[in-house]
C-alpha positions as CSV (number, residue, x, y, z in Angstrom):
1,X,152.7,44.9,121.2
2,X,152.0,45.8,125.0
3,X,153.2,49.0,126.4
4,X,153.4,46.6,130.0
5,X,156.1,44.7,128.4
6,X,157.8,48.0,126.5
7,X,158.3,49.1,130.5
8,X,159.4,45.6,131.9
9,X,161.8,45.9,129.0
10,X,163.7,49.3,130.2
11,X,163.4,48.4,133.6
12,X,165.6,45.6,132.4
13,X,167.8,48.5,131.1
14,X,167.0,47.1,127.4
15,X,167.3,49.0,124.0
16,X,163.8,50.1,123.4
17,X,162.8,49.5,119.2
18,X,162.2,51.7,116.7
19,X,158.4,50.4,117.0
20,X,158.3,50.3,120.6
21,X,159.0,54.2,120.8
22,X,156.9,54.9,118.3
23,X,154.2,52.7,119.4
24,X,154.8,54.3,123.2
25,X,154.0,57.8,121.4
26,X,151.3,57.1,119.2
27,X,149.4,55.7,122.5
28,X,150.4,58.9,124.0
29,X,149.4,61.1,121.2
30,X,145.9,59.7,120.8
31,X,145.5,58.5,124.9
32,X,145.3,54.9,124.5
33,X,148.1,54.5,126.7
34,X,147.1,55.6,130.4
35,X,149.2,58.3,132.0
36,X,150.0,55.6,135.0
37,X,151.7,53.4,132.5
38,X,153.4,56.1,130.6
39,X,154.8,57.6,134.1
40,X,156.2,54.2,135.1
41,X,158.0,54.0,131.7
42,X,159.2,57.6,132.2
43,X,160.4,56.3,135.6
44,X,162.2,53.8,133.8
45,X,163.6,55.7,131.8
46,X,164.6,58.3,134.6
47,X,166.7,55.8,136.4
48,X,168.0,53.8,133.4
49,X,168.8,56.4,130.7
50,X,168.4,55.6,126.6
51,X,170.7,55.0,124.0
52,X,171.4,58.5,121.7
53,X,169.6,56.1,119.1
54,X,166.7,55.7,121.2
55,X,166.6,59.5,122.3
56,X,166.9,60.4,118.5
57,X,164.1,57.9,117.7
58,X,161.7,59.6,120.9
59,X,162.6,63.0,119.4
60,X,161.5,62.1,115.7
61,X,158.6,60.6,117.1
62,X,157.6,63.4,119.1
63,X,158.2,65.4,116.8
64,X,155.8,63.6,114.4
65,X,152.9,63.6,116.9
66,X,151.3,66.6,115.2
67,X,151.7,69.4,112.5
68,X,155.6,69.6,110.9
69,X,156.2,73.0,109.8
70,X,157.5,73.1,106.2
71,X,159.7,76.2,105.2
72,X,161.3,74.0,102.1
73,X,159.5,76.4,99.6
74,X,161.6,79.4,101.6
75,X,164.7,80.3,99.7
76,X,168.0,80.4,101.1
77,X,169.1,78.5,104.6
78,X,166.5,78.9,107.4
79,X,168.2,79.3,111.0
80,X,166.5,78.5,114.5
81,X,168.5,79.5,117.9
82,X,167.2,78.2,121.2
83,X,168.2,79.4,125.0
84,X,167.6,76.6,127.7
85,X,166.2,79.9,129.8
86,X,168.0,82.2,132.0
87,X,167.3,85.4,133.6
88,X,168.0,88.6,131.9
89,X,168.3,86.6,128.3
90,X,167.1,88.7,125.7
91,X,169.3,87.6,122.9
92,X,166.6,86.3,120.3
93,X,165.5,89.8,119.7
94,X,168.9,91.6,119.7
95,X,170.4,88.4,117.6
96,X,167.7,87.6,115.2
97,X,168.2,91.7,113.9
98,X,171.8,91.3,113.4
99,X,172.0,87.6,111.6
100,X,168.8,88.6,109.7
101,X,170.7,92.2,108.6
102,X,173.7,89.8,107.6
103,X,171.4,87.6,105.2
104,X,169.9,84.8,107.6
105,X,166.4,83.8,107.5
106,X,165.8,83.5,111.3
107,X,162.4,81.5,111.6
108,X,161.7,81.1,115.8
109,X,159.2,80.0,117.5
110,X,159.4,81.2,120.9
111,X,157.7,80.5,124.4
112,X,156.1,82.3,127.8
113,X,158.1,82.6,130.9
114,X,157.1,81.0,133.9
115,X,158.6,81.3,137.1
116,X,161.9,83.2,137.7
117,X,162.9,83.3,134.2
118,X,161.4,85.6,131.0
119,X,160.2,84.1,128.2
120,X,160.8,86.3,124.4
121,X,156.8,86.4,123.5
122,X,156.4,88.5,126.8
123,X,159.3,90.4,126.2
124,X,158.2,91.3,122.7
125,X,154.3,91.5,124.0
126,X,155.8,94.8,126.2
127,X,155.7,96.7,122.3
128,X,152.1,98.2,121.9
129,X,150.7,96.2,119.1
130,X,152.9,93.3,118.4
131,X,151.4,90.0,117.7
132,X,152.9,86.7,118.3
133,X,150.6,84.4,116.9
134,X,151.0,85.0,112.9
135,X,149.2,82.0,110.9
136,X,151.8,79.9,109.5
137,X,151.0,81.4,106.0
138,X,151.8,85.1,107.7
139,X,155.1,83.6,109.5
140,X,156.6,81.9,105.9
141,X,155.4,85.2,104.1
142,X,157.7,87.3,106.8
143,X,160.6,85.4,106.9
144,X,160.4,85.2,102.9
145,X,160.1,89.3,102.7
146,X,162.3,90.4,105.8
147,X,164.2,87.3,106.9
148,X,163.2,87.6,110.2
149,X,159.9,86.3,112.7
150,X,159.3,85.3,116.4
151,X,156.2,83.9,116.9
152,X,154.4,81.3,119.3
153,X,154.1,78.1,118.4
154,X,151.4,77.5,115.8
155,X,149.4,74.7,115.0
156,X,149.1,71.5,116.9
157,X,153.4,71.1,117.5
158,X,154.3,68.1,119.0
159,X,151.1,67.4,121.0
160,X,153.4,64.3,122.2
161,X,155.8,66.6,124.3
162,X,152.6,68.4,126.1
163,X,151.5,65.8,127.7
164,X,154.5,64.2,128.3
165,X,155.9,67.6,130.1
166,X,152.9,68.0,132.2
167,X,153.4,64.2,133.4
168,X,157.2,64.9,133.8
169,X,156.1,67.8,136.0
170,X,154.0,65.8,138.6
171,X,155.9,62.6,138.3
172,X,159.5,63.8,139.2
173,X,160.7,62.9,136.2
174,X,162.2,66.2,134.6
175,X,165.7,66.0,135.5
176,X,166.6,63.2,132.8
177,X,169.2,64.3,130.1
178,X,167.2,62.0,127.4
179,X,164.1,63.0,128.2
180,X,164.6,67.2,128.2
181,X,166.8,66.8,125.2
182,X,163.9,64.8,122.4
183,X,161.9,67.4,124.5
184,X,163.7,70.4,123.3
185,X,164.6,68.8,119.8
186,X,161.0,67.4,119.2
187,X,159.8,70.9,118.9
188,X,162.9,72.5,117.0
189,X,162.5,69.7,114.7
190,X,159.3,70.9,114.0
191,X,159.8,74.1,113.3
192,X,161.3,73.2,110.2
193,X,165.0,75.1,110.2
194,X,167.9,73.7,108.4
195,X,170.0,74.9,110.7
196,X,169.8,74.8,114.8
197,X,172.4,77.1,117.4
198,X,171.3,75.5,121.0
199,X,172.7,77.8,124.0
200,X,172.7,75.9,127.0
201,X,172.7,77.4,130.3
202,X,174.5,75.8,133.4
203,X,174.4,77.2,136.8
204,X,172.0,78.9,139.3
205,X,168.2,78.4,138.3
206,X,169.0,76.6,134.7
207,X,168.2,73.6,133.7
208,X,171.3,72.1,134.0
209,X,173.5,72.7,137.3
210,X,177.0,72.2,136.8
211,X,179.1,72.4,133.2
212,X,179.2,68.9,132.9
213,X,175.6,68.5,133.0
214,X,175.3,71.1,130.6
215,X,177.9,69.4,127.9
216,X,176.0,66.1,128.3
217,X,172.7,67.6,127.5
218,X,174.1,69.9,124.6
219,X,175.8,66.9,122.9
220,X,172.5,64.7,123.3
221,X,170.9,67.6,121.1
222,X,173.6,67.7,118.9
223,X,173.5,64.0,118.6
224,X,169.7,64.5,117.7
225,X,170.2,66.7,115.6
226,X,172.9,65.0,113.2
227,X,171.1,62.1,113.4
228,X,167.7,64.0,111.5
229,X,169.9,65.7,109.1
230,X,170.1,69.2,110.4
231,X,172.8,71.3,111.2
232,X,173.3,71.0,115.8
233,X,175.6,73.3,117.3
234,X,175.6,74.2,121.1
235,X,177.4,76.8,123.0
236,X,177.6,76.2,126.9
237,X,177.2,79.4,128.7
238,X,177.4,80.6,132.4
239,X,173.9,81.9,134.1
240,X,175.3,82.5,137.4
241,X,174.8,86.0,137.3
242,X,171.9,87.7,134.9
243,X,172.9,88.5,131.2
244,X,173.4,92.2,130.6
245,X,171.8,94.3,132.8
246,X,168.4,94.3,132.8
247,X,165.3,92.2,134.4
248,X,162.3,92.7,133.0
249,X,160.1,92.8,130.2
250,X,160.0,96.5,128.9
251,X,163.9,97.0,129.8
252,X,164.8,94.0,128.2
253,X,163.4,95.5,125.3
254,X,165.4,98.4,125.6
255,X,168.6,96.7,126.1
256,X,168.2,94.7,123.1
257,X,167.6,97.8,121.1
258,X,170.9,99.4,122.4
259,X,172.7,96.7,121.3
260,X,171.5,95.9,118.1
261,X,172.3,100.1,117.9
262,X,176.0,99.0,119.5
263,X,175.3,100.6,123.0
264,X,174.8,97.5,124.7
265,X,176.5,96.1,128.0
266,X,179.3,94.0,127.4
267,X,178.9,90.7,128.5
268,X,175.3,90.6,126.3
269,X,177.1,91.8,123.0
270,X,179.4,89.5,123.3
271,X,176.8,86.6,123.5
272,X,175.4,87.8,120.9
273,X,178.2,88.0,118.6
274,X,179.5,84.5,119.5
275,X,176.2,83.0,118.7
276,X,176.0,85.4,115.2
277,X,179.8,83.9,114.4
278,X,178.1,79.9,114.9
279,X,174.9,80.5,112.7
280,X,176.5,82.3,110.0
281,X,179.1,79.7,109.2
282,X,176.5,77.4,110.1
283,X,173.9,78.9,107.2
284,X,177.3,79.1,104.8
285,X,177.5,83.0,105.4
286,X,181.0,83.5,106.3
287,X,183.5,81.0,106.6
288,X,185.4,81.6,109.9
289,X,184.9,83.8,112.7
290,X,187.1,86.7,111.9
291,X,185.0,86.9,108.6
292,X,181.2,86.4,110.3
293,X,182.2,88.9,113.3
294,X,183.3,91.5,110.3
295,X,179.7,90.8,108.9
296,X,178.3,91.1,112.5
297,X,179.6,94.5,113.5
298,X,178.8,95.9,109.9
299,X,175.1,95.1,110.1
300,X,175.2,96.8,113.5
301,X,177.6,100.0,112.5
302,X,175.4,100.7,109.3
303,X,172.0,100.8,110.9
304,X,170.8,97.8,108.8
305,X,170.7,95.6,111.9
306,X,168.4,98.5,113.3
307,X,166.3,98.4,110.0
308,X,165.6,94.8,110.5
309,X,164.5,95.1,113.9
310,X,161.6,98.0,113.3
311,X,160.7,95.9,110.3
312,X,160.3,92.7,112.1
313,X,158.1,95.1,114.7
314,X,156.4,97.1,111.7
315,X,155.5,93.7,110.4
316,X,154.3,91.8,113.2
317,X,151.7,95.2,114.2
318,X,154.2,96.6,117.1
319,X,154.5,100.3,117.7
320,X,157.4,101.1,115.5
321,X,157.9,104.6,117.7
322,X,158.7,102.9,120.4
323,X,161.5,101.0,118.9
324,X,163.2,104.3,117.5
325,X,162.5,106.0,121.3
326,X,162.4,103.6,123.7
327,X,161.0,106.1,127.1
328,X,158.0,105.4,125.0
329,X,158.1,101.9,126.5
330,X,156.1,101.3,129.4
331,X,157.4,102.8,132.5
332,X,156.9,102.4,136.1
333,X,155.5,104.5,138.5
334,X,158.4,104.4,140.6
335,X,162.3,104.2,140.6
336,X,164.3,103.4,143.7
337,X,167.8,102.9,143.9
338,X,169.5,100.1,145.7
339,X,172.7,100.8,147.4
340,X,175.8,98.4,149.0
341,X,175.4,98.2,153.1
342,X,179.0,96.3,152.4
343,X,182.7,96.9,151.2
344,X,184.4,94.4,148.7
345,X,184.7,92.3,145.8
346,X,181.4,90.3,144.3
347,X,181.9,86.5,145.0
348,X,178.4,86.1,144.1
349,X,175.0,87.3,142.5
350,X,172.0,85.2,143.1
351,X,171.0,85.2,139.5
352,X,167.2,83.1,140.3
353,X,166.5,85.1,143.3
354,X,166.6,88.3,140.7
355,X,164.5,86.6,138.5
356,X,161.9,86.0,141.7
357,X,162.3,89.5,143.1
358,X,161.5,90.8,139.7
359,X,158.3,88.2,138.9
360,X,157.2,89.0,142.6
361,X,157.0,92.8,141.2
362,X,155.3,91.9,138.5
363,X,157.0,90.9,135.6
364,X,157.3,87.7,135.8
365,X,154.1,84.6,136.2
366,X,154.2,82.4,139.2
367,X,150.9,80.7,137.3
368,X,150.5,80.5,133.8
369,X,147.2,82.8,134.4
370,X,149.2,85.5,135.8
371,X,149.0,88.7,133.8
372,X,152.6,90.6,133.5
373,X,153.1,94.3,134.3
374,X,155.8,94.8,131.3
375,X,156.8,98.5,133.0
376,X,158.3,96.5,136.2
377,X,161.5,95.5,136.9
378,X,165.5,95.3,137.9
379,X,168.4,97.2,136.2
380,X,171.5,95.7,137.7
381,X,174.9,97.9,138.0
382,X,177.3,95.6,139.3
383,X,178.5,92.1,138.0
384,X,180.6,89.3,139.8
385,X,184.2,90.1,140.4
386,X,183.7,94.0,140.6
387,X,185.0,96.1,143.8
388,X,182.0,97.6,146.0
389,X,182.2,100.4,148.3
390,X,180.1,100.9,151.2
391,X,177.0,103.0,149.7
392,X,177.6,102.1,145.7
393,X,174.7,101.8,143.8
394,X,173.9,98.0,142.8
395,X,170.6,98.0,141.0
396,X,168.1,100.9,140.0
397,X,164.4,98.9,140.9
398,X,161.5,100.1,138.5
399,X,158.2,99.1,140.4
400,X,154.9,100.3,140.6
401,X,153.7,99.7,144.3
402,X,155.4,100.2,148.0
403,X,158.4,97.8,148.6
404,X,157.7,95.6,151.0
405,X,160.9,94.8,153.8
406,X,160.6,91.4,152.9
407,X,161.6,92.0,148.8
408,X,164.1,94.5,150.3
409,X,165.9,92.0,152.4
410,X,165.7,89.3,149.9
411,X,167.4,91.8,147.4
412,X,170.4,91.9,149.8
413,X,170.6,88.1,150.5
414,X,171.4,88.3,146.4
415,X,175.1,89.5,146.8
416,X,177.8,87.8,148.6
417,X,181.2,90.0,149.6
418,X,184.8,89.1,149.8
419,X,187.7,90.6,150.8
420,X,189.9,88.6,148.2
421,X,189.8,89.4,144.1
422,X,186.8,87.5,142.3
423,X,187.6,87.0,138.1
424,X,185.0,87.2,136.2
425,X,182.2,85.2,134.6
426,X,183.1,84.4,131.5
427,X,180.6,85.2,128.5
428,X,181.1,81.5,126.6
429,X,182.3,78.8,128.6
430,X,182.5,76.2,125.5
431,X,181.2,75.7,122.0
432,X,180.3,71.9,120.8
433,X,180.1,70.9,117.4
């Protein structure tokens, strides 16, 4: 077999074999294959798509690059949630409390932010103490006691997908649904979880522009999924404006502990709640909706939601104290409050150019080397479709140097005004089975 003709053979817009993937990825895997080669078959594959047999096959094979995590000896159903990335998304740490408080074993591996949007480790990282990188003997010995762990990836996952992103990267060769859903899959796959809720963003600064290209990508996952024997459900959600109302590491934190306590903004509970209806009939836990959301707002109402989230931090060496009081957080030097220069109703927030304004204060990386100042960042008091009056407060900014007229006059290029009534986002656009 010649990795030549495995590319003449999909520029042909041929069916790639079982052995040909395979045989593609091992050459990856151990760099017999040179990266020129593999970017003209990515190229290929770019401009003339895959089968959802051949995406399943590069998704099991990527998957199979490297270490397979094993939770078989776990009892009970283990559950795995994944967020295509948006700003202001928080929801693994408010979520995985409630499901966990409800029964689930929630096992996630998590990754870094880079760029405009957060990434969970760094959010959790803003809690003095906590650890992300448990061995994999620590992280089964959590979920087993508490039901509940978000960690980094451990071990050699899916060495595969590494390279193959950073090729993707230099190659312009992200954008392909086949390629970002085995990417995705490959290490979900390998995290070992029976079951798998994927929430796919659409919109401004996600991976995935417009609904339809969001529904295409969620059903290749599915497909994946199905097709290894696990349990693939998606919901397709809106990230034209942030979710909830905070940017930022440390006040993401706090917003997720307000609402695992029931005190948090609207449009996030209800995300929350929607994706902790799909995992509980997913893991067997309720049988409908009505019945899972009952579960749901009981875990949150008695405090055992609560519980689970200052155990989770207990276990995982995190200052408990600043769970229970969270102005014990870290906190910026400075608080300045940003107010309309217009009258009217929201038509739009720039939802990425948030996530930028806050990175370029700090909390957020621009290069993976950048360290994060966890105190900064951007608590939003408006949402799309509300009526604005001349001198209403939009956003309370948490910063800890001088604001610089540039960042203040990007802030305002954020909003759009209209005279004419704007609906609202809706929380969940669509969920696909």
């Amino acid at each position: 077999m010649r990795i030549v003709d495995i590319i003449e053979k999909k520029k042909n817009k041929e069916e790639l074999t079982d052995a040909e993937i395979q045989y593609w990825i091992d050459g990856v895997t151990d760099d017999s294959i040179p990266d020129y080669q593999t970017s003209a078959l990515l190229m290929a594959i770019v401009l003339n798509g895959m089968t959802s047999h051949e995406t399943a096959k590069l998704a099991e094979a990527m998957m199979k690059s490297g270490d397979v995590m094993d939770l078989s000896d776990i009892e009970g159903v283990k559950s795995d949630k994944h967020s295509t990335g948006g700003v202001g998304d928080k929801t693994s740490i408010a979520l995985g409390a409630i499901v966990s408080a409800c029964g689930l074993k929630l096992a996630k591996m998590s990754g870094r932010g880079l760029g405009h949007t957060g990434g969970t480790l760094d959010k959790l990282e803003s809690i003095e103490g906590f650890n992300v990188f448990l061995t994999e003997k620590e992280f089964k010995k959590q979920v087993r006691d508490i039901g509940l762990a978000i960690i980094g990836q451990t071990g050699e996952l899916v060495p595969a997908d590494k390279k193959l992103y950073a090729l993707r990267d230099v190659t312009a060769t992200v954008d392909s649904i086949p390629l970002i859903a085995s990417s995705i899959m490959s290490k979900k796959l390998a995290s070992g979880s029976d079951t798998i809720l994927l929430d796919v963003k659409y919109g401004e600064g996600a991976f995935m522009h417009t609904i339809e290209d969001a529904k295409k990508l969620a059903s290749a996952m599915i497909s994946i999924g199905k097709k290894l024997g696990r349990d693939t459900r998606a919901m397709i959600t809106d990230m034209n404006q942030p979710l909830g109302n905070t940017i930022g590491n440390a006040l993401e934190v706090r917003e997720a502990v307000e609402t695992v306590k029931g005190e948090g903004p609207k449009d996030f509970t209800e995300l929350v709640m929607v994706a902790g209806e799909i995992m509980l009939i997913q893991a067997g836990k309720a049988n409908n909706k009505i019945d899972a959301r009952k579960l749901l707002e009981e875990a949150i109402s008695s405090g055992k939601a609560f519980d689970q989230l200052k155990k989770m931090v207990e276990y995982q060496g995190g200052n408990v104290a600043q769970i229970e009081d969270t102005s014990l957080l870290p906190q910026a030097k400075y608080k300045t409050e940003m107010k309309s220069k217009e009258a009217g109703y929201l038509d739009h927030i720039h939802s990425m150019n948030l996530g930028i304004l806050s990175m370029k204060l700090g909390g957020g990386r621009e290069r993976k080397e950048d360290k994060i100042n966890y105190a900064v960042g951007l608590e939003m008091k408006v949402k799309k479709g509300d009526k604005v009056e001349k001198g209403d407060l939009l956003c309370t900014v948490y910063h800890d140097k001088e604001l610089t007229d540039e960042w203040i006059e990007s802030f305002y290029d954020t909003f759009t005004y209209t005279d004419q009534k704007v609906d609202p986002i809706p929380i969940v656009e669509e969920i696909l089975e």
